[in-house]
C-alpha positions in Angstrom: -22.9 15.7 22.4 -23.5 12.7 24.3 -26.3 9.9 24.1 -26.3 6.8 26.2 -27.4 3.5 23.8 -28.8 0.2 25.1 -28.0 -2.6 21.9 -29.5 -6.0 22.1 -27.5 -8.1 20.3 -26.2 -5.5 18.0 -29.1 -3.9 16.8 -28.8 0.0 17.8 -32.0 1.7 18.1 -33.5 4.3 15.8 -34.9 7.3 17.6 -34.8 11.5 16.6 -36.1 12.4 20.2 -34.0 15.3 20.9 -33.3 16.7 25.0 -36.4 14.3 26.3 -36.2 10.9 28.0 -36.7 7.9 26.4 -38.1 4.5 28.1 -36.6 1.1 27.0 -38.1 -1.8 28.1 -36.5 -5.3 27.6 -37.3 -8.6 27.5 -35.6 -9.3 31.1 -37.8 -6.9 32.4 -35.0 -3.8 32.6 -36.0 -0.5 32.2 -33.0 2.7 31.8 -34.3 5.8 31.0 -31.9 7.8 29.1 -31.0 11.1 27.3 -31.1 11.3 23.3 -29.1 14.1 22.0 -28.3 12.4 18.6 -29.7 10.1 16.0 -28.5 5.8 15.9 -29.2 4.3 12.9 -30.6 0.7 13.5 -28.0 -2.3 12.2 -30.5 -5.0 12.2 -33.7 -5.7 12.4 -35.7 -7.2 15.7 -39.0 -7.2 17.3 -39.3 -3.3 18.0 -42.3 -2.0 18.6 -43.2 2.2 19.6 -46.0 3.0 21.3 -46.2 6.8 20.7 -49.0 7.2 23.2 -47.2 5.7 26.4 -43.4 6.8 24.8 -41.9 3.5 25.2 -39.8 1.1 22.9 -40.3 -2.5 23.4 -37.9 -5.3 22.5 -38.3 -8.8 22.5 -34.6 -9.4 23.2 -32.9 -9.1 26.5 -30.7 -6.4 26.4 -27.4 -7.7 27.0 -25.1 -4.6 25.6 -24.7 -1.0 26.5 -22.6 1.4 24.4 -21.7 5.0 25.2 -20.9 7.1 22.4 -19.6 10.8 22.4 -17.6 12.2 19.7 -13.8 12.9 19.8 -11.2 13.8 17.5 -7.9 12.4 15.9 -5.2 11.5 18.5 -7.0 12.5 21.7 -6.1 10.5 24.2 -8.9 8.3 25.2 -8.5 6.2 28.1 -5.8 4.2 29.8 -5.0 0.6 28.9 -5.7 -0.8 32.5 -9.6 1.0 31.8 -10.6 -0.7 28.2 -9.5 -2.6 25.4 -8.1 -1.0 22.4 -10.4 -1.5 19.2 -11.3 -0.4 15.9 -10.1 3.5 15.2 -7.6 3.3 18.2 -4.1 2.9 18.9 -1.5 2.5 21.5 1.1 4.6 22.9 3.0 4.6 26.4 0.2 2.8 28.5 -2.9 4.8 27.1 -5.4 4.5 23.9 -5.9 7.2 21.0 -8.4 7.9 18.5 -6.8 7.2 15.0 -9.3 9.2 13.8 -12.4 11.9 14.7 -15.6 10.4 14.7 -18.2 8.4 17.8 -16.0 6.6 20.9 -17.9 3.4 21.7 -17.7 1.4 24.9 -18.6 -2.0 24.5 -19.3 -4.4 27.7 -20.2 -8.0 26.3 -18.9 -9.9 29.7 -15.4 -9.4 29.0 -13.3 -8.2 32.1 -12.7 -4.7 30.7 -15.1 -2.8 28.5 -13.8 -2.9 24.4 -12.8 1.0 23.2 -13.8 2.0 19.4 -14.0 5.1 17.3 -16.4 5.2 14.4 -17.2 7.5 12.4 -21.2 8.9 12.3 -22.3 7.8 8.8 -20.5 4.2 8.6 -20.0 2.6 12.4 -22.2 -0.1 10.5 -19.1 -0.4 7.6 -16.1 -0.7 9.8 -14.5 -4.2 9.5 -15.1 -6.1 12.3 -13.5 -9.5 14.5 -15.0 -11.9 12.7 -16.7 -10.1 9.4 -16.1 -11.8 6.4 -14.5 -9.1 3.5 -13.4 -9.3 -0.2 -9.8 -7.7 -0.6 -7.9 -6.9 -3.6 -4.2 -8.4 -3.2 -1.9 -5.7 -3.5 1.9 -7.3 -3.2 3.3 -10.4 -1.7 6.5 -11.2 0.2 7.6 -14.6 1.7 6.2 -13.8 5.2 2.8 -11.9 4.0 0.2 -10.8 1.9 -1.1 -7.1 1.6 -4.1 -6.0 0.2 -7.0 -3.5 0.3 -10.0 -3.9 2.3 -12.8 -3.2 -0.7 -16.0 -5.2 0.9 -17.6 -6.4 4.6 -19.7 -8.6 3.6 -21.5 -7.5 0.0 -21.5 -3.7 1.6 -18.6 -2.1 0.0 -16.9 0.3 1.9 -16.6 4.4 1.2 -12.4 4.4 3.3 -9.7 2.6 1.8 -8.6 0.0 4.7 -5.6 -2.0 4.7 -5.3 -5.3 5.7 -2.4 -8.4 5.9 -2.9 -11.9 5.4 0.7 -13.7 7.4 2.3 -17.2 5.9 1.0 -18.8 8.8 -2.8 -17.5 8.4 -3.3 -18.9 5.0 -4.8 -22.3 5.4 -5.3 -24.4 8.5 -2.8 -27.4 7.9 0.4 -27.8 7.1 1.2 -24.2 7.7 4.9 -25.2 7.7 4.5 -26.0 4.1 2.9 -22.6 3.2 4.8 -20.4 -0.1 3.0 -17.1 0.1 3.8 -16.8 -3.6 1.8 -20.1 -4.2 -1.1 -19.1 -2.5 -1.7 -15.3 -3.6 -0.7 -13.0 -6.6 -1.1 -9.0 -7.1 -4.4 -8.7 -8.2 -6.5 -11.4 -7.0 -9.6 -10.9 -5.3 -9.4 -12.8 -2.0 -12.3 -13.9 0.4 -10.9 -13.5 4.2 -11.9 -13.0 7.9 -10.8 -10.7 10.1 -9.3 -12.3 13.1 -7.5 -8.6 14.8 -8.5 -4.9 14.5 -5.9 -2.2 12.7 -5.0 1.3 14.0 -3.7 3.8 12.8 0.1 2.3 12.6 -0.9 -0.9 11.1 -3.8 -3.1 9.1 -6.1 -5.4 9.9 -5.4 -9.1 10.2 -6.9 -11.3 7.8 -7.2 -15.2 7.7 -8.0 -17.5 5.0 -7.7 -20.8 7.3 -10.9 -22.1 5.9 -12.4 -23.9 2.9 -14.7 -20.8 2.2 -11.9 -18.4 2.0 -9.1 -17.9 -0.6 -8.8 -16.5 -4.0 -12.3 -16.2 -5.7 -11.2 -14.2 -8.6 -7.2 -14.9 -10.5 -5.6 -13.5 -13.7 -3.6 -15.8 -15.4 -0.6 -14.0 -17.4 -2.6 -14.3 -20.8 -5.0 -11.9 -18.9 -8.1 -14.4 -18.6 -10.2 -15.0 -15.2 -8.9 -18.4 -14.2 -10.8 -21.3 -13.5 -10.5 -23.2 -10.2 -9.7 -26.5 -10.7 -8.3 -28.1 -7.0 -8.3 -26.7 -4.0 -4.8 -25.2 -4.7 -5.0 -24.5 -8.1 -6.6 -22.6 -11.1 -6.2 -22.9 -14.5 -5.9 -20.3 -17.7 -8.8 -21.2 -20.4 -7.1 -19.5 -22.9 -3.4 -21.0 -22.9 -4.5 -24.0 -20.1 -1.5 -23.2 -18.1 -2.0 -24.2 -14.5 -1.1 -22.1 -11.6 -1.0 -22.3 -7.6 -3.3 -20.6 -5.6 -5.2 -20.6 -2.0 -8.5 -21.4 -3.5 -11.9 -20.8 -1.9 -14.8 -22.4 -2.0 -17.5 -19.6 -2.7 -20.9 -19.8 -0.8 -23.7 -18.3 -2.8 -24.1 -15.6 -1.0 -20.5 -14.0 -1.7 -21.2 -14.6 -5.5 -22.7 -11.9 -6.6 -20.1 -9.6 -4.7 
């Protein structure tokens, strides 16, 4: 099964056309006619208008990316390394990419030299953590070097996979990294507010910064077992008992309150 997508700015177009041929017009004044053997779920929402007497889809963005997506399974080998980019659902090994697991491959060209390599699966390529996305993690456990902690939110859209994720010493704030005590920053338990600044495979998680004022611990335990209040930027403090204790602390936006 094979369908070839034109995105504009990351909005994938929703169509059910089965075996017929598709026009897309864009704003740049390109036209592809394509094959539709499958059904894309729109991400976002644009200027898209269908005209079912002519059979065209118009966008009012230029279309800038074009993704190819066929489906594969876990640990078929993929591509070489000198071809594409390794991303999200892939790994490495010996010069070539894998699929970590069975689902969509997608080839994404955004101007970079070499096209970027990702395997989704059908009902959540719009779930997958992403460069960039902001997520709510639960810390797990804590070392002197790192943070672990489960992946439980991309944005306020809770995800359906468990996905792993570490937050490094020198990832935790933006200054005086030096000084950083991973201990001091994060405990088991606390829900954490963090971006994802490098894609996981199969052999290890996703890297996740909290190097900003917005990100950090949202939600602590104190030892008494009462939600903490923040009262600095590195600590919170117990209501009950009014013991004080260090954390990296963020400073929610209203839109991650709720979640």
């Amino acid at each position: 099964m094979m369908a070839h997508v034109f995105v504009c700015d990351g909005i994938a177009l929703t169509t059910v056309a089965r075996q017929q041929h598709i026009l897309i017009t864009g704003w740049a004044a390109e036209v592809v006619r394509f094959p539709v053997f499958c059904v894309i779920h729109a991400l976002y929402c644009c200027s898209i208008s269908l005209n079912t007497h002519r059979n065209l889809l118009e966008i009012s963005h230029k279309i800038c990316v074009r993704i190819h997506l066929h489906l594969e399974s876990r640990s078929e080998r993929l591509c070489s390394t000198e071809d594409c980019i390794p991303g999200t659902g892939t790994y490495l090994r010996h010069g070539y990419i894998f699929a970590s697991l069975t689902g969509y491959v997608l080839r994404k060209n955004e101007g970079e030299e070499l096209p970027v390599i990702s395997v989704v699966r059908e009902t959540e390529t719009q779930l997958l953590p992403d460069v960039g996305a902001i997520v709510t993690c639960k810390v797990t456990s804590i070392n002197p070097r790192f943070a672990k902690v489960h992946i439980l939110y991309v944005g306020s859209t809770p995800l359906k996979d468990r996905f792993r994720g570490t937050i490094r010493k020198e990832d935790v704030r933006a200054t005086e990294k030096d000084k950083v005590e991973t201990y001091k920053s994060f405990r088991p338990g606390d829900i954490v507010l963090a971006k994802v600044i490098s894609l996981g495979d199969v052999q290890s998680n996703y890297l996740l910064t909290t190097a900003e004022n917005e990100l950090g611990v949202v939600v602590a335990h104190s030892e008494a077992g009462a939600q903490m209040v923040p009262i600095s930027w590195c600590e919170m403090q117990c209501p009950r008992t009014h013991a004080k204790e260090f954390r990296k602390v963020a400073r929610v936006q209203p839109e991650y309150l709720q979640a």
